[in-house]
N, CA, C and O atoms as CSV, one atom per row, in Angstrom:
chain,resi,resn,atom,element,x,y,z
A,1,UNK,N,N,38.938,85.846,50.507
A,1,UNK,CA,C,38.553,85.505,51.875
A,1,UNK,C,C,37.214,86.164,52.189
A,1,UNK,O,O,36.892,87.267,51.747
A,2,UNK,N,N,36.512,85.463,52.925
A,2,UNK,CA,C,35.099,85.929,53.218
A,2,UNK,C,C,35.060,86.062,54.699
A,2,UNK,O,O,35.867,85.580,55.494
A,3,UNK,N,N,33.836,86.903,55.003
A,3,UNK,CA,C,33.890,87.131,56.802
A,3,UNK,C,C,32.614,86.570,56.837
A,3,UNK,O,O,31.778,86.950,56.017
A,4,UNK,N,N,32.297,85.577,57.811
A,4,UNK,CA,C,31.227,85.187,57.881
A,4,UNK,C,C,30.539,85.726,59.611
A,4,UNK,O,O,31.269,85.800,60.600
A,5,UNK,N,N,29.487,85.949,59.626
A,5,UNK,CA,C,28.759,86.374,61.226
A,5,UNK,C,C,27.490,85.535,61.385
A,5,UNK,O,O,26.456,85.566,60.718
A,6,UNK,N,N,27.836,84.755,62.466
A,6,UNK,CA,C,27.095,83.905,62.066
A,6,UNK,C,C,25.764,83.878,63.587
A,6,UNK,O,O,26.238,83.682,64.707
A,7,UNK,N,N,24.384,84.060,63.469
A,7,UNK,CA,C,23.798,83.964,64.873
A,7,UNK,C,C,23.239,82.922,65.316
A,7,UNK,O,O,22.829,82.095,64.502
A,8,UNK,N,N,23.093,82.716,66.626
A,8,UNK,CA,C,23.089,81.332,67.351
A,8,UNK,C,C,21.777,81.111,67.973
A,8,UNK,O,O,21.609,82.330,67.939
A,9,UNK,N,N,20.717,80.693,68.497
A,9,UNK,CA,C,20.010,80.348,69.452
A,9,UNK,C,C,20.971,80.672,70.186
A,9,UNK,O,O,22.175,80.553,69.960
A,10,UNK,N,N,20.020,81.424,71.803
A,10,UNK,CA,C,20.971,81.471,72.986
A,10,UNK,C,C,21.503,80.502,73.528
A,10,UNK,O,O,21.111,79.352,73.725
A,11,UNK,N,N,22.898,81.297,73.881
A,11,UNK,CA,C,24.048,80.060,74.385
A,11,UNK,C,C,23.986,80.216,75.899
A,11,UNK,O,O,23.870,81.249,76.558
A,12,UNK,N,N,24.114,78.661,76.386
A,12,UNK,CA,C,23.482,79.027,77.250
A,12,UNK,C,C,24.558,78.495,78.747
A,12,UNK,O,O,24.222,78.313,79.918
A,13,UNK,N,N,25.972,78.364,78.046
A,13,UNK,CA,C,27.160,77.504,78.936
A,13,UNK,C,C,28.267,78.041,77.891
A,13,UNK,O,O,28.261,78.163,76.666
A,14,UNK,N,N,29.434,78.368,79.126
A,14,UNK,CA,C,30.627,78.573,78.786
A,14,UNK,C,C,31.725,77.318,77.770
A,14,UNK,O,O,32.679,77.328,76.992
A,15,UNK,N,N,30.882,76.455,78.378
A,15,UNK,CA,C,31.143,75.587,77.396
A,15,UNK,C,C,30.797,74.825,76.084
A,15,UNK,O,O,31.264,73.877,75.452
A,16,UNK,N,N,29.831,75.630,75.986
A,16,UNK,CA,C,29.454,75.895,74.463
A,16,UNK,C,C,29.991,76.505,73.197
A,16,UNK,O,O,30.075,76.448,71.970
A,17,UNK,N,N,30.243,77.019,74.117
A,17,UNK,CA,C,31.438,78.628,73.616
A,17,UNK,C,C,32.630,77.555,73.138
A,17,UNK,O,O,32.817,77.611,71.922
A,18,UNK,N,N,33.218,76.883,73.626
A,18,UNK,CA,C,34.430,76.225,73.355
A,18,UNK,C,C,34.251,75.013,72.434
A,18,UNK,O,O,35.106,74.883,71.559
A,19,UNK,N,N,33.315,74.151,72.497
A,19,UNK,CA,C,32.330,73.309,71.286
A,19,UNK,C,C,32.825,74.081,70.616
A,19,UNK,O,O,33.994,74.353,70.343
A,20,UNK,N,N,31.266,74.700,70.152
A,20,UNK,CA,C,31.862,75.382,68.769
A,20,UNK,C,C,33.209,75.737,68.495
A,20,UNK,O,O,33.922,75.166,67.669
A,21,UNK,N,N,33.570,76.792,69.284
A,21,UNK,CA,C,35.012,77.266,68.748
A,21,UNK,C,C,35.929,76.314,68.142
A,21,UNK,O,O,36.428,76.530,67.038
A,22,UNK,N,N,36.183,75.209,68.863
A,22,UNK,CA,C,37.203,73.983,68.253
A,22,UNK,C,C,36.351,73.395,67.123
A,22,UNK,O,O,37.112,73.141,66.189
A,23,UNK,N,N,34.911,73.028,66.780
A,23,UNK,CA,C,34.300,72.554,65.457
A,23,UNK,C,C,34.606,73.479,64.094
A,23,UNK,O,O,34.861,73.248,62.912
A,24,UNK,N,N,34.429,74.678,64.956
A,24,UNK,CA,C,34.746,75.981,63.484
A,24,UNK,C,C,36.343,75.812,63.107
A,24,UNK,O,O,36.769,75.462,62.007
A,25,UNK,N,N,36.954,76.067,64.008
A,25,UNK,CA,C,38.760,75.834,63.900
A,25,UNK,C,C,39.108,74.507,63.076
A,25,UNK,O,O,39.995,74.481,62.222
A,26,UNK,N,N,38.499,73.664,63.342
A,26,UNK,CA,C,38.814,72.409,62.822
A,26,UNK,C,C,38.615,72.437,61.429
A,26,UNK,O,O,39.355,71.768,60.707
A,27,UNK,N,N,37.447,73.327,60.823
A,27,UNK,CA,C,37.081,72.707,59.391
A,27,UNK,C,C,38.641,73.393,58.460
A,27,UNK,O,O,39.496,74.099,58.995
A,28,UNK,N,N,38.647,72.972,57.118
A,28,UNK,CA,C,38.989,73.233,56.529
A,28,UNK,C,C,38.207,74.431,55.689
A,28,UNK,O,O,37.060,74.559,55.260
A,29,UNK,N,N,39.604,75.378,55.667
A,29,UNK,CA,C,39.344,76.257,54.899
A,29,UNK,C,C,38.909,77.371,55.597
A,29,UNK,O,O,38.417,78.239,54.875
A,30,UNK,N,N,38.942,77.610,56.783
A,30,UNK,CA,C,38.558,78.787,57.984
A,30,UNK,C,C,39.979,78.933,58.269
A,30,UNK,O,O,40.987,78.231,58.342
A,31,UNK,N,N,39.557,80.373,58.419
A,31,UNK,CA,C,41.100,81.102,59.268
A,31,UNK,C,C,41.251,80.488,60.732
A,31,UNK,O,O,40.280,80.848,61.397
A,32,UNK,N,N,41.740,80.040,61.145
A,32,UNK,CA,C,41.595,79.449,62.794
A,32,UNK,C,C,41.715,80.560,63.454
A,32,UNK,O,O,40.814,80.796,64.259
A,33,UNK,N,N,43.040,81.746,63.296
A,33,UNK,CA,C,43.077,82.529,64.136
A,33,UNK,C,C,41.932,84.055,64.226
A,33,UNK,O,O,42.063,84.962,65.048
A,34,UNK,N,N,40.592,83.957,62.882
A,34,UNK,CA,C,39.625,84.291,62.895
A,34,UNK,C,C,38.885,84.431,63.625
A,34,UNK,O,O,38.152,85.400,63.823
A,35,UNK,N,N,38.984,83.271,64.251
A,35,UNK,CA,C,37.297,82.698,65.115
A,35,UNK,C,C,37.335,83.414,66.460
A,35,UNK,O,O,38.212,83.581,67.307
A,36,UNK,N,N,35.553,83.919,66.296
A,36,UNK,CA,C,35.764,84.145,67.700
A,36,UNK,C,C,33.649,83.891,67.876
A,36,UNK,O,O,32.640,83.747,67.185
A,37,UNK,N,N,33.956,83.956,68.831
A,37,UNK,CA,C,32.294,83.240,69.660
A,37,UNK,C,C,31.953,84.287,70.527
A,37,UNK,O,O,32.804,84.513,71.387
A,38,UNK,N,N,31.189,84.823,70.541
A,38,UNK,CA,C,30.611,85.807,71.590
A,38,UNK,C,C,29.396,85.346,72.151
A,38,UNK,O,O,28.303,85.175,71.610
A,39,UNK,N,N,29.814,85.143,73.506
A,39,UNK,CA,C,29.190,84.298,74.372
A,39,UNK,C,C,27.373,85.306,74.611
A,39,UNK,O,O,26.254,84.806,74.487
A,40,UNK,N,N,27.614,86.334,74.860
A,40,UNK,CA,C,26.580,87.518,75.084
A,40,UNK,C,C,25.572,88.105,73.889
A,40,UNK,O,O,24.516,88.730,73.990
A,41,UNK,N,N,26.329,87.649,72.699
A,41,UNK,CA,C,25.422,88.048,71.813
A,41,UNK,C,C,24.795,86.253,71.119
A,41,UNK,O,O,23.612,86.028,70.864
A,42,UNK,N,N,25.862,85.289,70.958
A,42,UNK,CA,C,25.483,84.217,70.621
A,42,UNK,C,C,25.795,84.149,69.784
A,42,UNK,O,O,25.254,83.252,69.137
A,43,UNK,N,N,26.955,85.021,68.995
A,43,UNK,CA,C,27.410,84.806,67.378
A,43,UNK,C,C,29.059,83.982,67.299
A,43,UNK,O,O,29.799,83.542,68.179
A,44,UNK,N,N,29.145,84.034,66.065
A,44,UNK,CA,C,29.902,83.224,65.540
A,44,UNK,C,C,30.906,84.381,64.454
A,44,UNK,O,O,30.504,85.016,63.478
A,45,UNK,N,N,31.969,84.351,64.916
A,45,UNK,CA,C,32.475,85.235,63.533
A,45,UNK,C,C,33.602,84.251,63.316
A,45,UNK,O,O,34.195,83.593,64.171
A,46,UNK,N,N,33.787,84.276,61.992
A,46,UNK,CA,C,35.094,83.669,61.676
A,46,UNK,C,C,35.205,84.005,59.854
A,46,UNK,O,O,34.266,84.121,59.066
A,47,UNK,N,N,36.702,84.099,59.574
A,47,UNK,CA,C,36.974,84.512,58.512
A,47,UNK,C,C,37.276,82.841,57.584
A,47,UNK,O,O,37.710,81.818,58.114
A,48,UNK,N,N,36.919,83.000,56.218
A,48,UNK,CA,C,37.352,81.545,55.774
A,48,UNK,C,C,37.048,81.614,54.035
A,48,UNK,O,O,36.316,82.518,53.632
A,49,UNK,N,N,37.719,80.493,52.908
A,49,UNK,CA,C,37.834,81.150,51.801
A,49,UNK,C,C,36.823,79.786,51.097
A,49,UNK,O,O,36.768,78.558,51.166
A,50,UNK,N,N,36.263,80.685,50.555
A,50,UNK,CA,C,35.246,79.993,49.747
A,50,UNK,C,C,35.069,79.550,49.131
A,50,UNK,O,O,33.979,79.073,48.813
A,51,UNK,N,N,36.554,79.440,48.387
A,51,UNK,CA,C,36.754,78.225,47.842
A,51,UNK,C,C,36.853,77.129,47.948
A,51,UNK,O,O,36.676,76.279,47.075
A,52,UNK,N,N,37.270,76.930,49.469
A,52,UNK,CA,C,37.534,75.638,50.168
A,52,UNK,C,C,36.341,75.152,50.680
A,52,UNK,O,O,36.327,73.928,50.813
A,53,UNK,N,N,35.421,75.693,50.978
A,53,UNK,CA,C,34.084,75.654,52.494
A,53,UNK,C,C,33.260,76.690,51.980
A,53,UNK,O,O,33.622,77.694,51.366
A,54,UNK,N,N,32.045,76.319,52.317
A,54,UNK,CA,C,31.069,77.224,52.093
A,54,UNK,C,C,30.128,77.817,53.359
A,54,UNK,O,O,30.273,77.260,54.447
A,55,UNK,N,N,29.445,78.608,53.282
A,55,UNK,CA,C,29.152,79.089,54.780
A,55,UNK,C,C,28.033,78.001,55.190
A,55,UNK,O,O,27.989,77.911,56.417
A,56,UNK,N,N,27.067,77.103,54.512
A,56,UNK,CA,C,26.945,76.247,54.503
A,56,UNK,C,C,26.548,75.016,55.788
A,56,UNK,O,O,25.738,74.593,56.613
A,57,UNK,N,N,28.504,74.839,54.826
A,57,UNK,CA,C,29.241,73.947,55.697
A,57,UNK,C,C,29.579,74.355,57.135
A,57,UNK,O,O,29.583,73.530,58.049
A,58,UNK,N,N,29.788,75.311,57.263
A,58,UNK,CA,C,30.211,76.108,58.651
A,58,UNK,C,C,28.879,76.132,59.387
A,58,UNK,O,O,28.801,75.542,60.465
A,59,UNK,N,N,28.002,76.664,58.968
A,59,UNK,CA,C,26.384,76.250,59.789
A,59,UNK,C,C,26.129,74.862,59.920
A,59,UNK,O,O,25.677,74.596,61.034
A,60,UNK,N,N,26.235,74.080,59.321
A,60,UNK,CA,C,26.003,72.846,59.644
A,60,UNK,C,C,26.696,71.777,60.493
A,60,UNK,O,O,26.254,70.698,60.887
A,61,UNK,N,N,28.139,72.463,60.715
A,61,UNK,CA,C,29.157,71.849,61.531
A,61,UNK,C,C,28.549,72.577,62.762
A,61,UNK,O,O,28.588,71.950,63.820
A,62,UNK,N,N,28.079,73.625,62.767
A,62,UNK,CA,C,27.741,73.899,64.412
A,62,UNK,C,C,26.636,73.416,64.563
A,62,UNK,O,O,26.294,73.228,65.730
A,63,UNK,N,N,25.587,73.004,63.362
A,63,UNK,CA,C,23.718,72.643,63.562
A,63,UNK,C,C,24.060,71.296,64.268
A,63,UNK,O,O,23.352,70.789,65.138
A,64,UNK,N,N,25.315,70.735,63.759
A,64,UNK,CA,C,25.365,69.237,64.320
A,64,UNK,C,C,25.647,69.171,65.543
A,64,UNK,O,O,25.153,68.189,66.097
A,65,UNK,N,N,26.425,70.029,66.367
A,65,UNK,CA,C,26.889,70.089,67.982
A,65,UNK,C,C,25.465,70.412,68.015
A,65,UNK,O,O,25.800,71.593,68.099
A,66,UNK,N,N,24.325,70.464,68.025
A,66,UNK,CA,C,23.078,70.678,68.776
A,66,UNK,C,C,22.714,72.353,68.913
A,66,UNK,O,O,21.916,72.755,69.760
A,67,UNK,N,N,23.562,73.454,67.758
A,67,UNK,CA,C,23.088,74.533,68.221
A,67,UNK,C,C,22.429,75.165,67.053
A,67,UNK,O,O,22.969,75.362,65.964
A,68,UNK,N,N,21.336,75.432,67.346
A,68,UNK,CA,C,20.574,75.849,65.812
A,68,UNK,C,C,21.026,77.027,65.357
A,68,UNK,O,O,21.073,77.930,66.192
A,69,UNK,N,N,21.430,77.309,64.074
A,69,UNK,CA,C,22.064,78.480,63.400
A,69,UNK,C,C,21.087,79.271,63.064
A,69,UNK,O,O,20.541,78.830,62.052
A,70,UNK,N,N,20.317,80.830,63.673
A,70,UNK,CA,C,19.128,81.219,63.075
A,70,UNK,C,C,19.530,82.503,61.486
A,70,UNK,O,O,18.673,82.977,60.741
A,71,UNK,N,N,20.425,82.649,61.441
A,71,UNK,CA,C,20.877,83.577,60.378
A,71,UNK,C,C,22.127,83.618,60.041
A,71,UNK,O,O,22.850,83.256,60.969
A,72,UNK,N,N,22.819,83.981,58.865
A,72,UNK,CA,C,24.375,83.857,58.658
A,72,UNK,C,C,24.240,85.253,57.385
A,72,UNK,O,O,23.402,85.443,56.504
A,73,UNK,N,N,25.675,86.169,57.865
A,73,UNK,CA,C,25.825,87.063,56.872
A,73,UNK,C,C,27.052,86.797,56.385
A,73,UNK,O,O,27.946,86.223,57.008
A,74,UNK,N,N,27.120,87.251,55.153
A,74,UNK,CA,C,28.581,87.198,55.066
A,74,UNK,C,C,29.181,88.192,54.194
A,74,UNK,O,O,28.492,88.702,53.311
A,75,UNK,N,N,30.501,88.545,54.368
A,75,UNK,CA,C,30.869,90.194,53.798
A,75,UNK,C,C,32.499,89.643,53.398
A,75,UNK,O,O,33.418,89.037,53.950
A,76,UNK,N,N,32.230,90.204,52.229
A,76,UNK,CA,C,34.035,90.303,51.865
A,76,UNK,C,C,35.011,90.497,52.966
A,76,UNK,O,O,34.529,91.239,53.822
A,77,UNK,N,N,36.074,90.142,53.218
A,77,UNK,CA,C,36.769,90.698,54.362
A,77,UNK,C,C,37.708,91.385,53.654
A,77,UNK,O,O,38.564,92.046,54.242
């Protein structure tokens, strides 16, 4: 399992926050009960196995809701 942190262009609606959250939950191969969105910093954390999904894929599922991904780390969990 991998931890991914992922940073956002500023977010700029509470309901952005929830976009994403349900796009990340949805993919395959993410922990669902991982995810979390921090509205104040603009990140993205979520845990997910790399075998299934790549971090990638997880940036690009949020690049497509319209939010540009400016950096992604990722750390063993």
């Amino acid at each position: 399992m991998q931890k991914a942190t992922i940073q956002l262009e500023t977010l700029s609606c509470p309901s952005c926050l929830q976009k994403i959250e349900n796009a990340v939950k949805g993919l395959d191969g993410v922990e669902k009960d991982s995810v979390t969105v921090l509205f104040n910093s603009s990140k993205v954390r979520a845990n997910f196995d790399s075998e299934s999904i790549t971090i990638k894929d997880i940036e690009n599922a949020i690049g497509d809701l319209g939010y540009p991904v400016i950096k992604s780390k990722v750390t063993s969990a």
